[in-house]
N, C-alpha and C positions, 0 to 999 in steps of 0.2 A: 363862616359859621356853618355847622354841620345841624341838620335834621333832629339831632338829639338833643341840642342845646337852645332848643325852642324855649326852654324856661326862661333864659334871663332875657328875656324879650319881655317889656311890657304889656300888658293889652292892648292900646293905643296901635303899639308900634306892629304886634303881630297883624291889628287888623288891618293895617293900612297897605300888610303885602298883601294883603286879597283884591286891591285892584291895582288896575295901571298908574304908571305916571303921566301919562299923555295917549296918541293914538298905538304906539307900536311899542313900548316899554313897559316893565314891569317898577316898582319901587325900587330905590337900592337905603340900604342905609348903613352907610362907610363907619358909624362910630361900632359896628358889628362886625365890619367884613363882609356886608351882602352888598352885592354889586346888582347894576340893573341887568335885565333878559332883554334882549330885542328877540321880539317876533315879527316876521314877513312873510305879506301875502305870497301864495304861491298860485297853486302845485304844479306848472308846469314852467315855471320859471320864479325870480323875484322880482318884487315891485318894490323895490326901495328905495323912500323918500325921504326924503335928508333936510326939504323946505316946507313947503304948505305938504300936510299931511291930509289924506282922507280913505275911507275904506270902498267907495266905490267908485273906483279908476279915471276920476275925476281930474287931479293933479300929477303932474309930471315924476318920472322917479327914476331913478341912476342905470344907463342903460344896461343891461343885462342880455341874456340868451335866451329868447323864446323857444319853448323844447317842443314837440307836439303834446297836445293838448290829450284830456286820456279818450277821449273821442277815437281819436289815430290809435292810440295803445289799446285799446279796447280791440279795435280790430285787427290788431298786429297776433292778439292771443297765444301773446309771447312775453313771461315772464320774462328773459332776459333782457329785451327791449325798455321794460319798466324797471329793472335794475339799474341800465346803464344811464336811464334819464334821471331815477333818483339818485344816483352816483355823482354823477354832472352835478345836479342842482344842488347837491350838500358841497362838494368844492367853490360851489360863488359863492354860498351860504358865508363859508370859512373866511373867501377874498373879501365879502364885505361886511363881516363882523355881526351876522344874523345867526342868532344860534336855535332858535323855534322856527321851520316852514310851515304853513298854514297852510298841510295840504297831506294826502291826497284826501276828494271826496271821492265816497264810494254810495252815494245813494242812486237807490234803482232809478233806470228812465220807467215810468209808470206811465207815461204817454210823451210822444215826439214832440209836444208843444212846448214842452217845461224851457224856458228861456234860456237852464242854466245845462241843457245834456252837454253841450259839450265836455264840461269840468267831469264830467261821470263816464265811466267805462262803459257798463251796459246795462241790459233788462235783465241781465240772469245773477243771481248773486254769487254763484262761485264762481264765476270768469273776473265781476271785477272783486271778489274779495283773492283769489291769487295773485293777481295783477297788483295789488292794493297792495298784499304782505311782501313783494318782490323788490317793491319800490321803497317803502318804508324803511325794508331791511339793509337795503345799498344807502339810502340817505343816511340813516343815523351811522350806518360803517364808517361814515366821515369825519362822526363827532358834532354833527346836530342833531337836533331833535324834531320829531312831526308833529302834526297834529289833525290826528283823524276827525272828518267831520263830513255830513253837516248830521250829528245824533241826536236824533232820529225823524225817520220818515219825514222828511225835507225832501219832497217830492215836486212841489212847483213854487214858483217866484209869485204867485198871484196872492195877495193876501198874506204873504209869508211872514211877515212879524207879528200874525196875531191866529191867523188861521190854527183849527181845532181837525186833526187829522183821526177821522174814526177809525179806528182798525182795530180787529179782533184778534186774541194773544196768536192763534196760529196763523195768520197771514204776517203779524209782525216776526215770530220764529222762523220762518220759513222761506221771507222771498226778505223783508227790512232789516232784518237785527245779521242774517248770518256772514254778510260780508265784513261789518263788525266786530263782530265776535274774531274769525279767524284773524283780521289785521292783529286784533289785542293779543288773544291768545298765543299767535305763534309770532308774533315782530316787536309786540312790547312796543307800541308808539311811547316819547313822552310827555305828550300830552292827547287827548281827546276833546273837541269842540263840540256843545251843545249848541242845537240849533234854533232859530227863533219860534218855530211854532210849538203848538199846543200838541202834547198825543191824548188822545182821549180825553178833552179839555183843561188838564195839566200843564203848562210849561215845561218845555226840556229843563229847562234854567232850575225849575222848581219839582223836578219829576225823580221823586224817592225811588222809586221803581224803577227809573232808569236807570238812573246815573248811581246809584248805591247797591241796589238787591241784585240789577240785571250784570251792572257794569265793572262791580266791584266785585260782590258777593261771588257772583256762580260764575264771570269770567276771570277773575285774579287780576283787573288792571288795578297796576302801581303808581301811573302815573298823576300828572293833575287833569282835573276837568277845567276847560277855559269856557267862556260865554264867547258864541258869536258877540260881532262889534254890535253893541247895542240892545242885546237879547235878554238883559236881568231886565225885572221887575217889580221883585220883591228879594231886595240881598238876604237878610235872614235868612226866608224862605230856599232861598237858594243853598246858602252855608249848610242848614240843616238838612237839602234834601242830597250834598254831594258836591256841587261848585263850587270849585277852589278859585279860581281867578275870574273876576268880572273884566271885559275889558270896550272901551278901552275907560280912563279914567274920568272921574265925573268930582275932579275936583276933591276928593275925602267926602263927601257924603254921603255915600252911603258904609263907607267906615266907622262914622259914627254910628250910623242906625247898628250895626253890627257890636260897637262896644254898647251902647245905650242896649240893647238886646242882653246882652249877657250880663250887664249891672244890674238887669231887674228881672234876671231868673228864665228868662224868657228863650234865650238860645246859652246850650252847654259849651262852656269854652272848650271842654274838649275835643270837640268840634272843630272848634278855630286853630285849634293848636293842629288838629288834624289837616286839617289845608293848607297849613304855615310847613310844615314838613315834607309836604309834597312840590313844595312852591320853592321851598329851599332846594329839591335836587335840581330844579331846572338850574340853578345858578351855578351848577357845574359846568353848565352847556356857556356857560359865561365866557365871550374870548371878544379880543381883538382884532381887527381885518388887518388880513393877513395877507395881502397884494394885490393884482391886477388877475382879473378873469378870464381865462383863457379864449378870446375870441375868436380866434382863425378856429382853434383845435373841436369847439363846440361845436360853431359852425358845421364842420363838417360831420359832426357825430349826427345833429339832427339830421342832416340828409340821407347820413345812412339808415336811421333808425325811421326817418317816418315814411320811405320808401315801401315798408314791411304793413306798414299800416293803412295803405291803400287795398278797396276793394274791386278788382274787375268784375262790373254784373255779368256784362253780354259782350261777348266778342264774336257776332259773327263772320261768318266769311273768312274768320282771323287776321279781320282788319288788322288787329293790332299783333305784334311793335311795327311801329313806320319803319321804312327801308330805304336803304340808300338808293337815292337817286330818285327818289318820289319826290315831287311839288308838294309841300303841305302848306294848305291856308288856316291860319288859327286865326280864331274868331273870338270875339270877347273881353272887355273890360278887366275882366280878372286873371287875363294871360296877362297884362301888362302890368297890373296893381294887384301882387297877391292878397288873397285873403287865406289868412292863416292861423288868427285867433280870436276869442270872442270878447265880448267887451266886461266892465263893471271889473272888482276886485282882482281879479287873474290880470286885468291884461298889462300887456308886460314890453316896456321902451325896449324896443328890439335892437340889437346889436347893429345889426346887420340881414338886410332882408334879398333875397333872391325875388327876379323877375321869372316868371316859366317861360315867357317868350324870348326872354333874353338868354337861358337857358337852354331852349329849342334850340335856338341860332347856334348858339357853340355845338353842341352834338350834332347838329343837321352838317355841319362844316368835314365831322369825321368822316364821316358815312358819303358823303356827298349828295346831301341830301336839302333841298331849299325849304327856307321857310320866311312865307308872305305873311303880315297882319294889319287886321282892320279891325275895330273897334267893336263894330256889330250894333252895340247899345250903348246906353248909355242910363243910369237913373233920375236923373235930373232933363232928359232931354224931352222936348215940346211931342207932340205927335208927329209934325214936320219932319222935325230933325231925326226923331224916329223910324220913318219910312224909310231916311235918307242912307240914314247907317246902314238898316239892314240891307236896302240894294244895294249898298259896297260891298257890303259880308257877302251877298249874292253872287257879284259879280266874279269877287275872288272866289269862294268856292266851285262853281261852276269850270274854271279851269285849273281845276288841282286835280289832284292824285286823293289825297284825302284830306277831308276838313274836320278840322277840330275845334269844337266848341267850347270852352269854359264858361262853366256858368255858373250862379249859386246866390248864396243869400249874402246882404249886406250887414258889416259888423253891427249896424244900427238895429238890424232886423232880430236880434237875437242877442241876449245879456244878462247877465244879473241884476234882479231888478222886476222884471215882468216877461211875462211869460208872451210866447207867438198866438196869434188868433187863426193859423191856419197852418198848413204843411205845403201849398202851390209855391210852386217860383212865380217870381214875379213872371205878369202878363207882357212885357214886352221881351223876354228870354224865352219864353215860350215860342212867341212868334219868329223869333228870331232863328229857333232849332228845328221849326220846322220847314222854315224857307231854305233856310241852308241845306237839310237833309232832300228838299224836295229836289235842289238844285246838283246836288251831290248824295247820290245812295249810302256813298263809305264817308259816313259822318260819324264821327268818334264827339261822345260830351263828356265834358270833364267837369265833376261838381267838385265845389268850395262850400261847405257848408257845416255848421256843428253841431244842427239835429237833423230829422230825416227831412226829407224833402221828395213830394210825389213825381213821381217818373210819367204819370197818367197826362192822355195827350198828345205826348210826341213819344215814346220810350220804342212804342214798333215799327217809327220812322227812320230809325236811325240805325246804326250798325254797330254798333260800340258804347257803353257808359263804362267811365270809370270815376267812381265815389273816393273823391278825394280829401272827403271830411277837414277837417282845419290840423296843418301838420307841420305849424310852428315857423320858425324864421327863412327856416334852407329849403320850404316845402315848392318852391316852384323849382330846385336843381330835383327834387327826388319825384317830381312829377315827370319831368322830362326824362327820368331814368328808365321809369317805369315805360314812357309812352315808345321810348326809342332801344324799349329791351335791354338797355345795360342793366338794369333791376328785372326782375322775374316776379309780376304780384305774386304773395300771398297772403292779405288781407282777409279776411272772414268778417261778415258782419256778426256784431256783436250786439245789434237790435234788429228786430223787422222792418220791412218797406212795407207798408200794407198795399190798399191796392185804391182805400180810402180813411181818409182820418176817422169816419163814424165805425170805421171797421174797428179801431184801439178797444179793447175792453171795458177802459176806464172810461171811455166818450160821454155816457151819460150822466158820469159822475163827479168829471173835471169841466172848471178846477173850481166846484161846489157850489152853495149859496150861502149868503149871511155870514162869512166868516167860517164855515163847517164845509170839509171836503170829505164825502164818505165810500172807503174804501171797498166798494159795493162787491167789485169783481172777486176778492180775497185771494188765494195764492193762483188764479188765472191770469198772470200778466203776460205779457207779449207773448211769447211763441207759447207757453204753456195751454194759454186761451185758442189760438188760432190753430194749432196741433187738434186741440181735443175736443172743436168743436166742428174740426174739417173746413176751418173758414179761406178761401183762397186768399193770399198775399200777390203783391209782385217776387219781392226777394224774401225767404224766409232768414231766420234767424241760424247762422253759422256759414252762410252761402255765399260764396268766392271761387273764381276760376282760376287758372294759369296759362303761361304760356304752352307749360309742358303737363304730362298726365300722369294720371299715379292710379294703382291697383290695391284693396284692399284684400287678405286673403289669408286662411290658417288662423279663424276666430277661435280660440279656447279661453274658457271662462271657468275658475278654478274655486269650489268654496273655501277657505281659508278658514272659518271659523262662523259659530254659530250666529254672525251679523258680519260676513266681511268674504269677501271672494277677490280675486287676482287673475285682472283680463291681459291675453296677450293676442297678439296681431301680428302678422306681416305687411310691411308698406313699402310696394317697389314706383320708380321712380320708371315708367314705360315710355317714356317721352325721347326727347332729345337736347332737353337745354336744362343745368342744374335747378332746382326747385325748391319749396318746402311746402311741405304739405302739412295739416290740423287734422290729428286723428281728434276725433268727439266720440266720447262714450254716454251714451243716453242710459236711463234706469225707466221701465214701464212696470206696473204692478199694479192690481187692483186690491193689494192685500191692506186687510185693516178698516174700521169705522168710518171712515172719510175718502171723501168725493177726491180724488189724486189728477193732476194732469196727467195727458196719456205717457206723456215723456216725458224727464226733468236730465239738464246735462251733470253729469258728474264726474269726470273726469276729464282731460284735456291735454294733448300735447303735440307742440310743433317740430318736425321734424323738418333736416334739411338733408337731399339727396342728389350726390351727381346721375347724371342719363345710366339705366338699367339700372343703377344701384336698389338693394331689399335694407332694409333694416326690421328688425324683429324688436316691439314696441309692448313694452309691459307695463300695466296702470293697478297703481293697488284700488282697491274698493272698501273703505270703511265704513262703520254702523251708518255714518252720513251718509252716504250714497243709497243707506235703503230705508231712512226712517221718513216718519213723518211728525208732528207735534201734537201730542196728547192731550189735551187740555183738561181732561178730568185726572190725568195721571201728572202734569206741571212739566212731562218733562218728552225727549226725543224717546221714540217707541218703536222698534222694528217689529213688525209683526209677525207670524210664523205665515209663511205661503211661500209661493211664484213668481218670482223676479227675473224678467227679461231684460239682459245685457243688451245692447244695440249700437253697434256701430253706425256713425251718421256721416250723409254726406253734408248734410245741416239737417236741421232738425224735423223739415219734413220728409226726408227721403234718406230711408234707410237701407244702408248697406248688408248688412248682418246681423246674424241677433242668436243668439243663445239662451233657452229660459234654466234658471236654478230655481232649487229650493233652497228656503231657509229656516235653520229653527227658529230665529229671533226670541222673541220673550212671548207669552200668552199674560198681558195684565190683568186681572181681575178688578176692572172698574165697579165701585161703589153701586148697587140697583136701588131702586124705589119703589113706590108704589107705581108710582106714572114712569118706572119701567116698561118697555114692551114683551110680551112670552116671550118674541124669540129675542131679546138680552139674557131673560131670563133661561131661555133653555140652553143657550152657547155659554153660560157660567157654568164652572169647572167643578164646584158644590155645589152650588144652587140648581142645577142642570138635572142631573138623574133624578134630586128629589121630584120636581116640575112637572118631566115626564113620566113620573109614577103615578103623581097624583091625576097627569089630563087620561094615563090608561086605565086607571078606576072608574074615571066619571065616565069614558065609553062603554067600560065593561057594564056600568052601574045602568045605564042606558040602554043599552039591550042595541040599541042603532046601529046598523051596518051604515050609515050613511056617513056614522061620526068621524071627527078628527083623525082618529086614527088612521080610517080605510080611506078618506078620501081627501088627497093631496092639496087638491084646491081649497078646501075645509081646514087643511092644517094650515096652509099659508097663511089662511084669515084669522086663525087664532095666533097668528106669530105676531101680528101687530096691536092684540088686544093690549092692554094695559094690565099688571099686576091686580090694579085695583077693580077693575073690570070681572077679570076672571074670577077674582076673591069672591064677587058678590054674585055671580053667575052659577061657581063650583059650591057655594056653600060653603068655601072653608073655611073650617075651625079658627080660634084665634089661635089657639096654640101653634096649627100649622103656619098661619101667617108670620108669627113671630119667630119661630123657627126658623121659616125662608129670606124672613128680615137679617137674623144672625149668618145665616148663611151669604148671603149678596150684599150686604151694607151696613149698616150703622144700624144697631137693633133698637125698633121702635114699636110703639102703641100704633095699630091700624086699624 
């Protein structure tokens, strides 16, 4: 059945495609030709269950390829990276007969605690909405379909199926909605997932304004909207506000409520006919599994791929890469037992999982280079046994060459579901990195982990971190690539390290009270906040080393048009081992009504270069890179001024910088009475008349002291009130009504 032939469908029969048949299927009904949809958890693999079914990674499921998690791709900031993993994963899609992935998310990290950052890219929204569109775009090139989620502002696991997220229309435009927007607008997801919380005490599930005005209307999605597992609670409500598929099924009950609704006037079936047409394309995505998974071949894709996605903080001395013929003592539970992905919906029966130590040992063998391990810790171990370990780690570190720590959070410690109550490692890892550094200066630590975790404590004891985030099945061969230089990091972080968890923005306001979490900070999140308010971090946002070096040089920044300009660069590779390097282009500007971070990133690209190589680097700059969101004008606004381009080495330390000007547009926003003079005298009509009438009332005054001659005097009338100066100056009603037609909507005052 085709979209169009929605009529000889009963209403019965239409409304019962609006929800599932079980946890991962859609309805089918063969006397029509509608086959069922299997949808599966993803996004960085499948979770497909075939026996006892449930949505949070509870039961077993058909083993599959864990890919790195977008934690890793986040800091790979490398679209191609998230191409070839969404590429991968629409081929197992195909082998195992899933034609909807339930993935990628793209919700901001709003503070390092949220239980579920790993599933998310970053704190900035154009990093993971390119990242987002890259990946989407390679999935569905398979012949599956996505499904964007978690929409919206699904920012923590605490409270999350009922939690009421306050945020004001321009911190949602600007830091929530626009990773969004770009997946839809330029990838065409075919589906989008509403999320289980409230925005603005609305239901995603039930939010007109999302999912219809925001999601439909002004971005052109075609797709269907599906409900997280579990997130309707009013179907009707739902139908009419935009949600096409509730899932997963609840038996036809709420079917009825939906035909019972339209037999009594209450919901328009054009409506329902409207969801049934969208519900219909998905069953194009309709197939059968189509054979065995490519295991070996994946395999090896993740290790290429989440090698890139490792971050070096500090390498001094240039501990690192280990060398042949060095003793290396590796230390740590999680050199033996990778951790590589996090728990609840995502996680994913791993094909096949790499040891890093077992890893170590094969490369250590090329190089001639040994490698010793001991345990170090343990999480389950007594205090005893505690002491015991770490004098072994001791012992072996103390006659090495260099020691390497792993260390990190356990999958328990972080999931979908609930959120973390802190950012420290555990207290016996801690001890453990600083015996070992005390015993050995060239101590290299290697974190496992899928939100931040504090470096504070041991970080100036040691000689080396390398932030190895959770990077999927093969992630202990692409750590050891990384450690013994067959890989050359170029990871960037793609959130903050702060320096303390109170330091996050959001601290006072996560993750809220009574069911309300209120988005206090508004478009100050991570680096934006720590940038513009001079706060010190450990690592900032964009911040990664290499083995080898690179030069930035030959900044030219070209206007294009009256909201768009065209930056180009030089980037040589001064080093001596091939590399890539992340040019970042930052936007500063104080133009416009609103309070702006000092920086925002807008541009981005990874380059890869052999030893002395230049490459000459061009980034368009569209009205996006210089607006901000008007909320008396509904819509993105460039303002006319002063835009400083900036090259970044991350985002607190800048390379270069070029300022432009720009016409942009001059809005004429609506005035008031409880307008201020000076709105009133920067209006474009309303302006000359304003100051005729304040140079009357000084001439009228005979005052050398007045407004006119004395600066400080005019300032203070800049913030009188319309209605203020009315009753001050005397003026007429005529004139009032006058300067009404002129600034706003003409009124009696």
């Amino acid at each position: 059945m085709t979209p169009t032939e929605v009529g000889t469908l009963t209403l019965q029969e239409k409304a019962s495609l609006l929800s599932g048949a079980g946890m991962w299927t859609t309805k089918s009904l063969p006397a029509h030709g509608i086959p069922e949809v299997v949808l599966n958890d993803g996004p960085h693999g499948l979770r497909h269950q075939t026996d006892q079914t449930d949505h949070l990674g509870i039961y077993d499921s058909t083993p599959a390829t864990c890919f790195p998690p977008a934690v890793s791709v986040g800091s790979s900031w490398d679209p191609d990276i998230a191409a070839h993993i969404g590429a991968a994963i629409g081929r197992e899609a195909r082998a195992l007969g899933v034609a909807v992935v339930l993935g990628p998310g793209v919700n901001i990290k709003r503070s390092p605690l949220c239980g579920r950052n790993f599933e998310y890219f970053s704190e900035d929204p154009l990093l993971s909405g390119v990242l987002a569109t890259s990946y989407v775009q390679a999935l569905q090139r398979q012949g599956v379909g996505t499904s964007l989620k978690h929409f919206a502002a699904n920012n923590q696991e605490t409270w999350r199926l009922y939690v009421s997220a306050e945020v004001d229309e321009r911190t949602l435009r600007e830091i929530y909605l626009p990773a969004f927007e770009r997946v839809v607008t330029e990838a065409k997801p075919a589906t989008v997932m509403c999320a289980y919380n409230k925005i603005n005490g609305v239901f995603a599930s039930e939010n007109h304004w999302l999912l219809t005005e925001v999601l439909r209307e002004e971005w052109g999605f075609e797709g269907a909207v599906v409900s997280d597992w579990g997130a309707v609670h009013n179907r009707v409500a739902g139908v009419r506000a935009g949600l096409d598929l509730e899932m997963p099924g609840v038996d036809g009950q709420t079917d009825a409520e939906v035909v019972a609704a339209v037999q009594a006037g209450e919901l328009d079936e054009a409506l329902v006919d409207a969801s049934v047409r969208r519900l219909l394309s998905l069953t194009e995505l309709h197939r059968e599994p189509s054979g065995e998974i490519d295991v070996d071949g994946h395999h090896a894709l993740v290790r290429k791929l989440a090698a890139d996605g490792i971050v070096l903080l500090k390498n001094d001395d240039e501990v690192l890469p280990l060398r042949g013929g060095q003793k290396v003592a590796v230390i740590g539970s999680f050199a033996e037992e990778l951790r590589f992905q996090g728990g609840g919906s995502s996680h994913i029966n791993a094909a096949r999982i790499d040891s890093p130590a077992d890893e170590l040992r094969t490369l250590a063998t090329t190089v001639g280079a040994t490698v010793d391990v001991a345990p170090g810790f343990s999480m389950q171990a007594s205090d005893s046994l505690a002491a015991v370990l770490r004098e072994e780690a001791v012992s072996l570190a103390a006659t090495a060459d260099v020691a390497v720590v792993f260390a990190g959070l356990n999958e328990a410690d972080e999931s979908e579901s609930f959120d973390r109550k802190s950012i420290a490692l555990p207290r016996e890892q801690v001890d453990v990195i600083r015996a070992v550094a005390a015993a050995n200066p060239r101590t290299v630590v290697v974190l496992s982990n899928g939100g931040v975790v504090s470096l504070e404590g041991w970080h100036d004891e040691v000689s080396a971190v390398l932030e190895g985030w959770l990077l999927g099945q093969a992630g202990g061969g692409a750590l050891a690539d990384v450690l013994f230089g067959v890989t050359n990091p170029s990871g960037h972080l793609a959130e903050t390290i702060p320096l303390r968890l109170e330091d996050n923005p959001s601290f006072l306001n996560y993750p809220g009270e009574q069911g309300t979490v209120r988005y206090g900070e508004g478009v100050m999140v991570g680096y934006r906040y720590y940038t513009t308010v001079g706060a010190p971090v450990r690592y900032p946002f964009g911040h990664g080393l290499s083995y080898t070096t690179f030069t930035t040089t030959d900044l030219e920044v070209e206007v294009t048009g009256n909201e768009a300009a065209r930056v180009a660069l030089t980037v040589t590779n001064t080093g001596d081992r091939f590399g890539k390097h992340v040019v970042q282009v930052y936007v500063a500007t104080e133009a416009g009504p609103v309070r702006r971070p000092i920086r925002e990133l807008r541009a981005f690209k990874k380059v890869a270069l052999e030893p002395g190589a230049s490459v000459r680097v061009e980034l368009e700059l569209d009205s996006l890179a210089f607006a901000f969101w008007d909320i008396t004008a509904k819509r993105r606004v460039v303002e006319p001024g002063t835009y400083t381009v900036q090259i970044g080495q991350n985002a607190a330390k800048i390379l270069a910088e070029t300022s432009i000007k720009l016409n942009g547009e001059k809005v004429s926003r609506p005035l008031t009475l409880n307008s201020t003079m000076g709105e009133w005298l920067d209006h474009p009509a309303a302006g000359p008349i304003v100051a005729q009438r304040i140079s009357e009332m000084v001439a009228d005054s005979g005052q050398s002291g007045a407004a006119g001659s004395d600066p400080d005097a005019f300032e203070r009338l800049r913030v009188v009130t319309l209605r203020e100066f009315a009753t001050y100056a005397n003026l007429p009603q005529e004139a009032r009504e006058e300067l009404m037609g002129l600034g706003g909507e003409p009124s009696r005052i």
